[in-house]
N, C-alpha and C positions, 0 to 999 in steps of 0.2 A: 223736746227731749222725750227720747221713750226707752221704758223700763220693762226688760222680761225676767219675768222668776219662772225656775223650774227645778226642781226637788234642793231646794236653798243655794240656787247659783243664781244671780242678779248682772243681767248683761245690759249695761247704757251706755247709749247713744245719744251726742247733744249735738244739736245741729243750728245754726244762725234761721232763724224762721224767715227772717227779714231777705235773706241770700236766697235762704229756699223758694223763698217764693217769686222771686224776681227770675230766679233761673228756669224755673218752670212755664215760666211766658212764656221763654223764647224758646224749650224745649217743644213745648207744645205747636211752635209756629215752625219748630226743625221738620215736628213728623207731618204738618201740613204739605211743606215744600218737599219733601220725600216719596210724595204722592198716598200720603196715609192718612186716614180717617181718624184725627185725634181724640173723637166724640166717642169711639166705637167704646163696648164693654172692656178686652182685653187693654187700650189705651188708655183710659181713662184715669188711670193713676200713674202712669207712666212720669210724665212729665215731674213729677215729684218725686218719686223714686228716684230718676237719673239726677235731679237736683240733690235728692241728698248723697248718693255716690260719690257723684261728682266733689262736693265737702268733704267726703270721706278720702278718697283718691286724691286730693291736695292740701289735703293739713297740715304737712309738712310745712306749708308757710309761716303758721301760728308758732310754731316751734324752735328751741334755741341749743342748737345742738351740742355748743359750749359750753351748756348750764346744765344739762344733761349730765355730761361728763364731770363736770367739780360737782358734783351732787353726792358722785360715790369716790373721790380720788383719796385715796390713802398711801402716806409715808410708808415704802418700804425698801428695804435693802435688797431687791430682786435685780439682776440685770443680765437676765437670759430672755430668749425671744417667747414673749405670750401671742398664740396665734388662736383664732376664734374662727374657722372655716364653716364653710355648708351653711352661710347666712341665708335666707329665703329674702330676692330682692321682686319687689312688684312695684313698677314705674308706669308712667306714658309719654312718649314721644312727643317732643313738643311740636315736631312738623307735622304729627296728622294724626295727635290724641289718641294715638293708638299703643295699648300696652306692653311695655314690655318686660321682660321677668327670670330670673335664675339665682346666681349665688355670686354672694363675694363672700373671697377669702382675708381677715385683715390679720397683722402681726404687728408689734411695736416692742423696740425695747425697753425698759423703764430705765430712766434715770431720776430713780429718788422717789417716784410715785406709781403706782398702780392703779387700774379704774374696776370697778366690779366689771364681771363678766359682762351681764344683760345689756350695759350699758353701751357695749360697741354695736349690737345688732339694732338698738333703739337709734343712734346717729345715724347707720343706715336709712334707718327708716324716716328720719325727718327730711334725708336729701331725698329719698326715693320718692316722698309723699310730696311730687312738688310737678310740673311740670318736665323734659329732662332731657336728656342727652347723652350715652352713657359715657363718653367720656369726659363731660364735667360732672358726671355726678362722683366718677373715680377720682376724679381730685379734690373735690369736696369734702370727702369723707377722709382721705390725707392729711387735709391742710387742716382740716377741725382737729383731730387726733393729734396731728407736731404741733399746733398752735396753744394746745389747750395742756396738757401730758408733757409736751416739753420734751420728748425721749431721745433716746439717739439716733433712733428711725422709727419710720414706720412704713407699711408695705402695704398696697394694697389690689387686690383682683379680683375681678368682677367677669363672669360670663354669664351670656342673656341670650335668647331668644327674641326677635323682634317680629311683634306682628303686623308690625307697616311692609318686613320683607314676605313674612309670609301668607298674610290674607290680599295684599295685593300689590304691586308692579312688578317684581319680579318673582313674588309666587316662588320661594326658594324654603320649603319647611325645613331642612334640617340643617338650614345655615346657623353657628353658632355664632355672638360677638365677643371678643375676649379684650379687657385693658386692662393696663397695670402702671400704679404711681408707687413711686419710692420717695424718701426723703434719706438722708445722712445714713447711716452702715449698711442699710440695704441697697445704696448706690456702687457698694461693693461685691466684686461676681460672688465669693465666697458665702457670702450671708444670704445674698438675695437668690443661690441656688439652695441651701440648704432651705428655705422658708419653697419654693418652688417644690423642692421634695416631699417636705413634709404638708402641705395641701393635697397633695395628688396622690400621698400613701396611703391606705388600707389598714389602720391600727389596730381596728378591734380583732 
């Protein structure tokens, strides 16, 4: 675990030492077969470094994205669309570990319960912190929100950047990926266009 203070902000990091250290072996035997000198001054902490990333970049495992959400659900009489857009999503590809990263937009209507705000961007983030795919991770983040919330729908869109297209095979930078899951009234044109308008509008 390691702790930074700086003018009374305190930022930690806890990391499995035991994982740490096991994944640094074999990082260390990656930049061998790489054709790189793992001994050198600039490498030499490397392997530990990308060990703890690595933990950090898949926490999502440890996480329960259901208990997340009953953490903060409160009864209430709402039952108009709450939409939480311009989420910040950072994944990695499970075919080739390679990152990828943009926004979803989710909406839900309540039936009988509501969830704090923070808490939709936090389920994001346990699916995103995982290995990935982005069209299971789009329904992921669905199925936890109707499973858990119970509403009369819920909506949800994701567009990313992928850099297995564009650091290498077809080398495509400004291809975007876009998916979208619905459940109950958002399976409807009317609802599911008015939440499509109001992501993509300019409020402020």
């Amino acid at each position: 675990m390691s702790n930074k203070s700086r003018k009374g902000y305190q930022k930690t990091e806890s990391y499995n030492e035991e994982i740490v250290a096991d994944l640094a072996v074999h990082y260390k035997q990656i930049l061998s077969l790489i054709g790189e000198d793992p001994n050198r001054e600039g490498l030499l902490k490397t392997p530990e470094r990308v060990a703890k990333a690595m933990q950090y970049l898949t926490h999502g495992y440890d996480l329960n994205a259901s208990e997340i959400l009953k953490s903060a659900m409160f009864k209430e009489d709402y039952s108009q669309m709450v939409i939480v857009k311009d989420i910040e999503v950072y994944s990695m590809c499970e075919h080739h570990m390679l990152p990828f990263f943009g926004k979803a937009h989710i909406a839900y209507i309540p039936n009988g319960h509501i969830v704090g705000l923070s808490k939709l961007p936090r389920v994001v983030d346990v699916f995103a912190r995982r290995l990935q795919v982005q069209e299971r991770l789009t329904n992921e983040i669905r199925d936890c929100i109707q499973d858990t919330l119970k509403p009369t729908g819920v909506a949800v869109v994701i567009e990313c950047k992928h850099m297995c297209m564009s650091m290498r095979g077809i080398q495509k930078q400004n291809s975007v990926t876009t998916t979208s899951a619905f459940t109950g009234e958002f399976n409807h044109d009317k609802t599911r266009s008015e939440f499509m308008r109001l992501i993509t509008a300019n409020l402020s």
